[in-house]
Each structure stands twice: as C-alpha cells, then as structure tokens.
C-alpha positions as semicolon CSV with decimal commas, in nm:
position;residue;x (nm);y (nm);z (nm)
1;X;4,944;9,659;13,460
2;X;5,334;9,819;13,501
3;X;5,326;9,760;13,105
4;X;5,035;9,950;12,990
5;X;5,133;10,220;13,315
6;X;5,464;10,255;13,120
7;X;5,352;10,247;12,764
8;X;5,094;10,548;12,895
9;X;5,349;10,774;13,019
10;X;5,615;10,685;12,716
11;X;5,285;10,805;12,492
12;X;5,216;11,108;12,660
13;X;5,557;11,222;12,716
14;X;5,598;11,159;12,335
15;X;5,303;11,398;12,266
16;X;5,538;11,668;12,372
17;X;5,834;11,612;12,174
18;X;5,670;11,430;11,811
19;X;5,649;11,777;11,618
20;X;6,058;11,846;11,726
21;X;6,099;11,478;11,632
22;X;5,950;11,485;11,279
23;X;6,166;11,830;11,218
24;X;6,454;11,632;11,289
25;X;6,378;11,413;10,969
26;X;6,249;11,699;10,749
27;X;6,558;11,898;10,842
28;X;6,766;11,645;10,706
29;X;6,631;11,631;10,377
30;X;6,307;11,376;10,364
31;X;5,988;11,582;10,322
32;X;5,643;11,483;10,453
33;X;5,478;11,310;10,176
34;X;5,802;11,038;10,177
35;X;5,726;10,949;10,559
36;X;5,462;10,705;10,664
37;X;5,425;10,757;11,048
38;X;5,402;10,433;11,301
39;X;5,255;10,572;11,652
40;X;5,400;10,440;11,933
41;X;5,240;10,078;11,986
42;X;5,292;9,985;11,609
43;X;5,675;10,095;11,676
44;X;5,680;9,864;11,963
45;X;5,577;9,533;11,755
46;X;5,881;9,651;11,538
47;X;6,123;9,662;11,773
48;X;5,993;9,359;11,968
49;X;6,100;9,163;11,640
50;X;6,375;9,324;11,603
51;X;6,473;9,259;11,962
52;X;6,375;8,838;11,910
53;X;6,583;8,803;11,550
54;X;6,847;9,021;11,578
55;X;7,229;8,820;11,549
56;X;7,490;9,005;11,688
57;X;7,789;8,830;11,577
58;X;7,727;8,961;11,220
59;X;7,821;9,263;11,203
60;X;8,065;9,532;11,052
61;X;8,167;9,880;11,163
62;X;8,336;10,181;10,972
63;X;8,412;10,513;11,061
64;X;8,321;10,825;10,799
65;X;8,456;11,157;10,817
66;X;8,175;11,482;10,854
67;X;8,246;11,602;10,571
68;X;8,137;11,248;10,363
69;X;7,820;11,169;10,179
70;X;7,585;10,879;10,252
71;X;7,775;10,716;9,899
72;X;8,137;10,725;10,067
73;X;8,027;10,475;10,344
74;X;8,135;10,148;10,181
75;X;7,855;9,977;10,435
76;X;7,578;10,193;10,321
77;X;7,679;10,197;9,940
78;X;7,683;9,841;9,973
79;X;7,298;9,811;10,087
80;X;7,215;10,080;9,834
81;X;7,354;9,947;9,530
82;X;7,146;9,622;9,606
83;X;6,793;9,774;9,659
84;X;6,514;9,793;9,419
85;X;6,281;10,062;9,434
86;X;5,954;9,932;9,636
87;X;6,213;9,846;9,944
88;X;6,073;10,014;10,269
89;X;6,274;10,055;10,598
90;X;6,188;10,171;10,930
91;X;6,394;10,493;11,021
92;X;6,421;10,656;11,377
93;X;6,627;10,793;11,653
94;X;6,671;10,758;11,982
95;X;6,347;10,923;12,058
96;X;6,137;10,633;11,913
97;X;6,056;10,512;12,263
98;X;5,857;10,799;12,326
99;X;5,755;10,922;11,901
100;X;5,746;10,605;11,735
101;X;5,891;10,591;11,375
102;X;5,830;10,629;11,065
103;X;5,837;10,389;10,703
104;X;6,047;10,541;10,430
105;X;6,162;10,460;10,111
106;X;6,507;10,283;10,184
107;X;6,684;10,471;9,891
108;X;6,551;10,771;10,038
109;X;6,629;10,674;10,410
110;X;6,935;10,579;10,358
111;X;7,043;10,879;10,165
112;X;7,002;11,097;10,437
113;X;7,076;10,914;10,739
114;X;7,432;11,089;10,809
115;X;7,178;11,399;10,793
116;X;6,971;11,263;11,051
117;X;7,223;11,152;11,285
118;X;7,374;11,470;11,292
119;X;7,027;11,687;11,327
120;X;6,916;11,439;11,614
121;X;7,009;11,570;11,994
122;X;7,143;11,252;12,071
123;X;7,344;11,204;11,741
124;X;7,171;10,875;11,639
125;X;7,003;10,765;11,356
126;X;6,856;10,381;11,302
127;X;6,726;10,211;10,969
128;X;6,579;9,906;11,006
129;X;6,531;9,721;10,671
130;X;6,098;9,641;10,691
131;X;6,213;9,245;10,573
132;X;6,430;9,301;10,824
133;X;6,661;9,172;10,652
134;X;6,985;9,497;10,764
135;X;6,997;9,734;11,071
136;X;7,167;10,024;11,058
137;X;7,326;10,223;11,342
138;X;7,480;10,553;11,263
139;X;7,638;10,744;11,537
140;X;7,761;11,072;11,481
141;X;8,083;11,164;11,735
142;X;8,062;11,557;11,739
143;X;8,244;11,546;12,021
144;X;8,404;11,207;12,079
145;X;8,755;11,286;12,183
146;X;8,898;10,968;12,018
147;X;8,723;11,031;11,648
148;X;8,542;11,406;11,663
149;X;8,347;11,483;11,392
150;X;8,334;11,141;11,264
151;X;8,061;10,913;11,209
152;X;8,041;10,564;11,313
153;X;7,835;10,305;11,085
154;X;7,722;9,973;11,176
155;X;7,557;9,701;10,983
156;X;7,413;9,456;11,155
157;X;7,224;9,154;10,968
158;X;6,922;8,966;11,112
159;X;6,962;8,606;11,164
160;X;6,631;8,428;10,946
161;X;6,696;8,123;11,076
C-alpha cells in the first residue's frame, strides 16, 4: 500500500512541475514533435531495469569546459559516431521521479544534452540508451569550487550478461 501511497503523491506533485520540466528540454534545443513522453509509471519500469542491469565498474569520466559542444566530449563523440539513425534513448533529469521522461532520437538527445544539463535547476541531464546498452550522466558544475563552469560526463555501460 506505502508503494502505490508514494507513487500517488510523486504523480501529483509531478502535475505541478511537468510543463517547467518539458521547457527545460525545448529550451535546450529539442522541439516537441522529437519527444515521445513516458508518464510516470512507464518511467518507473525504465529505471527499475536500469536499476537490476546496471555494472558499475565500467565506467569512464571526463570533464568539458562550458564553453564546449556536445562533439568535444571524447565520451559522447564516441557513442555518436557509432549510432545509426532509428537508435532511441531515454532522456531526463533529476525531476523524472516526479515528470517521467521522455524517448528521443539518440543523435538528437545526445546533441543537446550539455544544453539540458545546464537549463535543468539541478544541473543534471541523463540519457539512457532504450537497448540499454550506455548511460549517460552529465553534470554541469556552475558553481563547483574545484571545476566551475565545467561539465562532468560519465559513461556508464550496462552489463548484458
């Protein structure tokens, strides 16, 4: 019962912030017509296998400077360079757990994910390859005293085994 209770109030408190959540991705460059929308319980199933495949130990970091495009980020050019043109990822922020997330084109996605990060109030932005076969993490460090103005990238594989 706790689990549908919380679910409940996650969906409801998402109805408030969804339309400031979508802006976030249409400020950064997607439009409307490029995002599929997953509401809140379909999000859930994604991140439940994410949660029960995800491996850990395989993963690599970089750090990007503000002023760099999505193509400077030897991680993300990597992924790009490799993807045909039907591949789909899941893309959100932080915010997911109350707005769900939305299916993308992962060209697309991943071309303005440094966007996103930087739009988003909590300077996150997640891709999620839909074969889940990558996960991306990119944190941007406005005010990080260590790196400021920097953006931190992880890749992350998903162990298939």
């Amino acid at each position: 019962m706790n689990d549908r209770l919380d679910f409940l109030l996650r969906k409801n408190k998402g109805k408030d912030r969804l339309e400031d959540y979508k802006n976030v991705f249409l400020r950064s460059g997607l439009n409307i017509l490029e995002l599929k929308y997953l509401n809140l319980d379909e999000s859930d199933r994604v991140i439940e296998v994410l949660k029960n495949s995800f491996n850990d130990v395989d993963r690599e970091t970089e750090l990007l400077d503000d002023k760099s495009f999505f193509i400077d980020s030897d991680l993300i050019r990597k992924v790009y360079l490799e993807l045909s043109t039907n591949d789909k990822s899941y893309i959100f922020t932080d915010d997911f757990q109350y707005c769900g997330m939305f299916v993308v084109d992962t060209k697309r996605g991943l071309e303005t994910t440094l966007n996103i990060a930087k739009e988003d109030i909590q300077n996150t932005c997640f891709i999620l390859d839909s074969s889940y076969r990558y996960y991306f993490t990119i944190n941007y460090n406005d005010e990080n005293v260590d790196n400021p103005n920097t953006y931190d990238i992880q890749l992350k594989n998903i162990d298939k085994s």
